[in-house]
TORRODREN-987040 format. One record per residue (C-alpha): residue number from 1; residue in one letter; chain; y, z, x. Coordinates in steps of 0.1 Angstrom, whole numbers. Layout:
! residues N
- NUM/a/A/Y/Z/X
...
***
This chain:
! residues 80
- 1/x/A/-1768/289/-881
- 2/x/A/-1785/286/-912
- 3/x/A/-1792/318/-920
- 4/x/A/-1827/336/-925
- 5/x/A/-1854/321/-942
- 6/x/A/-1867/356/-957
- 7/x/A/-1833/360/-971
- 8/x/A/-1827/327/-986
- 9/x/A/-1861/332/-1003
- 10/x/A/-1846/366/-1016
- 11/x/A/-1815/352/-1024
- 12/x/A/-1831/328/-1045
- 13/x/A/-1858/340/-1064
- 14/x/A/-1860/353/-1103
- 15/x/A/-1886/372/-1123
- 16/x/A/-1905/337/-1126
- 17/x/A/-1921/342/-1095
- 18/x/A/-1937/377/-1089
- 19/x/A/-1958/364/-1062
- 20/x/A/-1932/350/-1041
- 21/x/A/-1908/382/-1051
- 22/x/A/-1934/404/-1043
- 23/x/A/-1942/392/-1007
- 24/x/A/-1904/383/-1002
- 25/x/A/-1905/425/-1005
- 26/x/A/-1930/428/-983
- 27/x/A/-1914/412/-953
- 28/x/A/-1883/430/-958
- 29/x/A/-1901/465/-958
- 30/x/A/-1915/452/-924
- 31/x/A/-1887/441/-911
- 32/x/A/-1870/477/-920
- 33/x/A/-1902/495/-902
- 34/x/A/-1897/473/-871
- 35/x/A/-1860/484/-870
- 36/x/A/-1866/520/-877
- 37/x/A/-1893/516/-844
- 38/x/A/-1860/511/-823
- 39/x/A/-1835/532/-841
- 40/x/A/-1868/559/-838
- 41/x/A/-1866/554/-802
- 42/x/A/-1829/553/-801
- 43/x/A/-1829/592/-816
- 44/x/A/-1857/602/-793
- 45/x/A/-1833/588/-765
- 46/x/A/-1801/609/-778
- 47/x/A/-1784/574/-786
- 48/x/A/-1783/581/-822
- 49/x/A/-1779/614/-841
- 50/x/A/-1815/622/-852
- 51/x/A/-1800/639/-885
- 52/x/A/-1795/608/-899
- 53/x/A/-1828/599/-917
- 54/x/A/-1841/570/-899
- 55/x/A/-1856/546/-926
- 56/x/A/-1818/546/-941
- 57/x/A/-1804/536/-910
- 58/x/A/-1827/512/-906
- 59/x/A/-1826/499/-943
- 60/x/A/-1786/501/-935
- 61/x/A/-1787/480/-905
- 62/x/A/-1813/454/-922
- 63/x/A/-1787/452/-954
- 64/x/A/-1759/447/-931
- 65/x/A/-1775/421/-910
- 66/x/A/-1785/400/-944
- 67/x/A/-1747/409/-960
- 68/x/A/-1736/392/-929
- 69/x/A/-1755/358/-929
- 70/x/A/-1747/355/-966
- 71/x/A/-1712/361/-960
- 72/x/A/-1712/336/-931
- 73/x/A/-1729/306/-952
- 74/x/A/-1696/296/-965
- 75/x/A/-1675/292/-933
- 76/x/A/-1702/273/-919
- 77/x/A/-1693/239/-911
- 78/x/A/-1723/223/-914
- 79/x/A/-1735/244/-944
- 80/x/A/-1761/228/-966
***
């Protein structure tokens, strides 16, 4: 696995490059409403308590996803 694109590109950008910052952004706020589309769903269908404010959960499950690919880079064995 080598990881996701968008978050490499997040991973790896400065100040130097507002466009590239700025649209890196972008697809993470679209990936967060895609999730929250489920995790919508998912409260509608009793799976999840519908207390919990659903962009967080689904900013929460985006962060954890990314935390995880970053913290799988360096185990992999054929890590670039």
């Amino acid at each position: 696995m080598r990881g996701c694109l968008v978050g490499n590109f997040a991973s790896e950008i400065t100040n130097a490059t507002p466009a590239l910052k700025k649209r890196v952004a972008e697809l993470l706020d679209e990936a967060t409403r895609r999730i929250a589309v489920v995790v919508s769903q998912a409260q509608e269908a009793g799976e999840i308590d519908p207390g919990v404010p659903t962009m967080d959960l689904s900013r929460f499950i985006l962060n954890s996803l990314m935390g995880r690919f970053f913290a799988q880079k360096p185990t992999e064995p054929n890590a670039r």
